[in-house]
N, C-alpha and C positions, 0 to 999 in steps of 0.2 A: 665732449668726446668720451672720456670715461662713463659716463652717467650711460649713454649710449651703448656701451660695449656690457654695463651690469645689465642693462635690461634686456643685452639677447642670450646673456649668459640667462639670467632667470625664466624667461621666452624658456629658451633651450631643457633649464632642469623642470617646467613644468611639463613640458610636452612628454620628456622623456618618462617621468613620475606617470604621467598619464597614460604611456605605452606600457609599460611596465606594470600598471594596475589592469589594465585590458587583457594584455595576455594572461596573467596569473587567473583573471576571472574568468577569461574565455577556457584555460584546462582546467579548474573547479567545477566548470558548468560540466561536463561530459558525464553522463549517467553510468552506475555501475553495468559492467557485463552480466550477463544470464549465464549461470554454470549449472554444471551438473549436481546436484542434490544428493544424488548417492554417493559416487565418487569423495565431495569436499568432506560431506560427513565422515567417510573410512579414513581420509586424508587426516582429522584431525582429534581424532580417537584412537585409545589405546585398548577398545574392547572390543573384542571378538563378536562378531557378526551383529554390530549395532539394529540390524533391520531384526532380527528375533526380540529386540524388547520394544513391547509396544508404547509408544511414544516417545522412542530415545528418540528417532529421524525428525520427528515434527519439531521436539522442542531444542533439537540443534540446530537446525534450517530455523526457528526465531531467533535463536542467539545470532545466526549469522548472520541474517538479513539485519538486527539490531545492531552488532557492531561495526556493520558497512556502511549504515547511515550517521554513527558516528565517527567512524576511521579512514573514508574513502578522502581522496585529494582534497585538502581545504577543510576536511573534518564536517563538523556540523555546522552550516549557515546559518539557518534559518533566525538564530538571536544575537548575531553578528551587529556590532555597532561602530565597527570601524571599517574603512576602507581596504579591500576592495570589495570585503562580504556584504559590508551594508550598500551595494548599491547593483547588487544581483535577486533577482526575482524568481528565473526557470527554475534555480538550482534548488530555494528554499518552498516552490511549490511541489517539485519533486519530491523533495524530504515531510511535508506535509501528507501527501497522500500514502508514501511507504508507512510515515506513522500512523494512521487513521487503519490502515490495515494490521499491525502491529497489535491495536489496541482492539480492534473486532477479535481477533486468534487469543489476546488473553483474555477478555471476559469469556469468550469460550471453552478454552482451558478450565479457568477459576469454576464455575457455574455449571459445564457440561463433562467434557474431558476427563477429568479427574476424579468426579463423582458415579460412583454408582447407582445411585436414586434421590429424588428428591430431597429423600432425607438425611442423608450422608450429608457429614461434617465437611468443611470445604478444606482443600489443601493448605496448609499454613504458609508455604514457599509462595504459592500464583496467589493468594490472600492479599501478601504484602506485595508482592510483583505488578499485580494489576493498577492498583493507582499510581503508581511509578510512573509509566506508560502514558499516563492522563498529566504530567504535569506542564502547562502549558507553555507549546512548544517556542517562544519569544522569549521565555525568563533567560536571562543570561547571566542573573548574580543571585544567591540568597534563597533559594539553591539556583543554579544554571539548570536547564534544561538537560546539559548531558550528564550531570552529577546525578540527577535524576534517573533517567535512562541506565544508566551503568549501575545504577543500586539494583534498577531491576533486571537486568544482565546478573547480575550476581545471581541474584534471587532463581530466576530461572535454568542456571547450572548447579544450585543446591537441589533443585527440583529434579536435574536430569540424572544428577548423580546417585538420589537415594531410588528413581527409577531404575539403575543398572546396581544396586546393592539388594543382590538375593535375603538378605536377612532383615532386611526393611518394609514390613510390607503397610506401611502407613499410607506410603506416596504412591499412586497409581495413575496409569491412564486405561481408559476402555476405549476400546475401540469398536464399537457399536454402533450400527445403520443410523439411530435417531439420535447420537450425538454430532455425528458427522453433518445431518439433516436442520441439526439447529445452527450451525455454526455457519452453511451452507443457506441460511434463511440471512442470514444478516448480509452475508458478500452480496447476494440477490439484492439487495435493498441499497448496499453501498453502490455497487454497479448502475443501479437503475435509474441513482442519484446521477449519476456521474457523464450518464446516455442523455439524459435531458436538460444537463447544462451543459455539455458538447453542442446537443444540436440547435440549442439556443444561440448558438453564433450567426444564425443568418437570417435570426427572426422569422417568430411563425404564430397566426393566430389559432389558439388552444381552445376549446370546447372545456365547460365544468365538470369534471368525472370526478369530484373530490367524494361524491355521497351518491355514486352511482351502486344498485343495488341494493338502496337500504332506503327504504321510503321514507321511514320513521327517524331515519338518521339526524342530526344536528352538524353544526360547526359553530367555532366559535365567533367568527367576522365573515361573513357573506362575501363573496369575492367575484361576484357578475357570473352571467353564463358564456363569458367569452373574454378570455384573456390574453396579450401578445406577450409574448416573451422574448425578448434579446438581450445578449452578454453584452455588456460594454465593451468596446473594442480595447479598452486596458486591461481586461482581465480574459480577454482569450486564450492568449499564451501561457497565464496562471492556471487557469483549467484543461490545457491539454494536457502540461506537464504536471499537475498532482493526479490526473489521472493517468498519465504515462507513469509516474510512483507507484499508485496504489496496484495497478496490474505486474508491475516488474516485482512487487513484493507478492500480491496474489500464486501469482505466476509460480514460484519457488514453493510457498507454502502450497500449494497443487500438488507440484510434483512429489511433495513429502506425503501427503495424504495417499499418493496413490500407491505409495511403498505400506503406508501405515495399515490404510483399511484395502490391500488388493483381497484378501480372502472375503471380505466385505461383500466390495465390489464385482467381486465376481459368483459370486453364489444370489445378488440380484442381477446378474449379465448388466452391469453397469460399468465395466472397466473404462468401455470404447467410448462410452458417454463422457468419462471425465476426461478420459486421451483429446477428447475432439476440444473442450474449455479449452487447453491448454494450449493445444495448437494454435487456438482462436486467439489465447492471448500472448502467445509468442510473437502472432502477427506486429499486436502492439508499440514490439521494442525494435520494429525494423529501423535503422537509422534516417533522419530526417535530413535531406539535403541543403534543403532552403537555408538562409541563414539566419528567418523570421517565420514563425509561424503564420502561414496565410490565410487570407477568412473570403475566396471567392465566391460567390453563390451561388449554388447547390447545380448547376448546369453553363455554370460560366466559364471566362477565358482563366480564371486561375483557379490553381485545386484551394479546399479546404481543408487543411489538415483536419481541423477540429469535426468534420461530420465521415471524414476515415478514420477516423480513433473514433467516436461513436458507433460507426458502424461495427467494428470487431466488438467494443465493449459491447452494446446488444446482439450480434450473435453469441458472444460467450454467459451473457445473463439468461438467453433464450435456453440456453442447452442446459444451464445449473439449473432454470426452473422443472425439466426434466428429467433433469438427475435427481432433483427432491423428489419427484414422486417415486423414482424408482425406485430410491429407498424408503419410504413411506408404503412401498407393498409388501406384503407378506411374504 
């Protein structure tokens, strides 16, 4: 009888442990909100008219978007080794694609942003900031991942600070068409990635365009004139959500651009061009109802999230490839 009554007591505290772990994971998973860029920046500066210094807005909008993905509910996942982090996925492919974006904005910073010309000396602050950024996102001791991240968080408000100190004139940002157009070629690229493993969810055979246009061109392993591609159905729900990251982080840093380079932007009548991206990717962060990412086929009885998130993601890569020309003109 006793023996009996322990093992509904134990029944009891596993179940309970177990509801207890579900819900704590279930409000960890909820993605941060989309806010206003201008506003949080006036909100958490004590300088007069932030949008007059060029590059304060950008590289506040990275600091924020960087301490969100380490400070929001549950902190950072993704190198979690205990329960209930270690057994969430959305949450840490979420924070995988905001970092990959992260780390696109400071090599461009480092490399573009900052510099003048080619031959300008690189910022000492986004120097050290950048490989920060790159430390891989799993480490969780020796350093952790986020001791990492917050070094370069640091680095990044030395950077913003000697940008708003008039007697400083070491640390710079420009803001010029063909910086904006470099920085602008790489999102192109992350995006395009991101469209074609979307649409890889319902499998589709591919034609060989790896060396289309170049007769004389090479590769290194031949790979057929016709290839099928499908995501495994475990990692569908991985690639909606880093690609639901990487756009909720885009997304933000857009809207700083558009404060950054508006005289830019509109001296090539390119405003409307970046307004529409954004829209396109505001779509992105509509909330999901379901309570699984669905994968039905492409004309079937259930939707597929993953070829509606591809679809916004390439209309919004369609309109940045034509916002690069437009700044690409004279």
């Amino acid at each position: 009888m006793r023996q009996s009554i322990n093992s509904k007591w134990i029944a009891l505290i596993v179940v309970a442990v177990f509801l207890l772990f579900w819900l704590i994971g279930w409000y960890w998973s909820f993605a941060p909100a989309t806010y206003d860029v201008n506003k949080r920046v006036a909100q958490q500066t004590s300088v007069a008219n932030p949008a007059n210094i060029a590059g304060y807005t950008l590289t506040s909008t990275m600091i924020e978007v960087s301490e969100t993905l380490l400070d929001k509910p549950g902190g950072y996942l993704s190198n979690d080794v205990i329960p209930p982090g270690v057994f969430l996925d959305n949450m840490p492919s979420f924070e995988f694609g905001v970092l990959e974006m992260i780390r696109d904005l400071a090599l461009s910073m480092r490399k573009d942003f900052s510099r003048s010309q080619s031959q300008s000396i690189e910022n000492p602050y986004l120097t050290k900031a950048h490989p920060k950024f790159n430390m891989d996102h799993r480490s969780w001791m020796f350093p952790s991942s986020e001791s990492s991240y917050r070094d370069g968080i640091t680095l990044l408000k030395q950077y913003r600070d000697a940008l708003a100190d008039p007697q400083n004139g070491d640390s710079q940002f420009y803001t010029r068409a063909d910086n904006l157009r470099e920085w602008l070629k790489q999102v192109e690229k992350r995006l395009g990635s991101y469209s074609q493993r979307l649409s890889a969810s319902v499998g589709s055979a591919r034609l060989n365009t790896d060396l289309a246009g170049e007769a004389k061109a090479k590769q290194s392993t031949y790979n057929g004139q016709q290839r099928v591609m499908k995501t495994s159905w475990w990692k569908l729900d991985n690639n909606f959500y880093e690609a639901r990251g990487a756009t909720w982080a885009l997304l933000h840093f857009l809207k700083a651009a558009e404060i950054e380079f508006a005289d830019v932007l509109e001296d090539k009548n390119a405003l409307v061009s970046l307004q529409q991206i954004i829209r396109e990717l505001e779509a992105t962060q509509q909330t999901v109802y379901s309570p699984m990412i669905l994968n039905g086929s492409g004309f079937g009885m259930l939707a597929n999230h993953s070829l509606v998130m591809a679809n916004y993601i390439s209309r919004a890569n369609a309109a940045l490839i034509e916002l690069s020309e437009l700044l690409n003109q004279g």
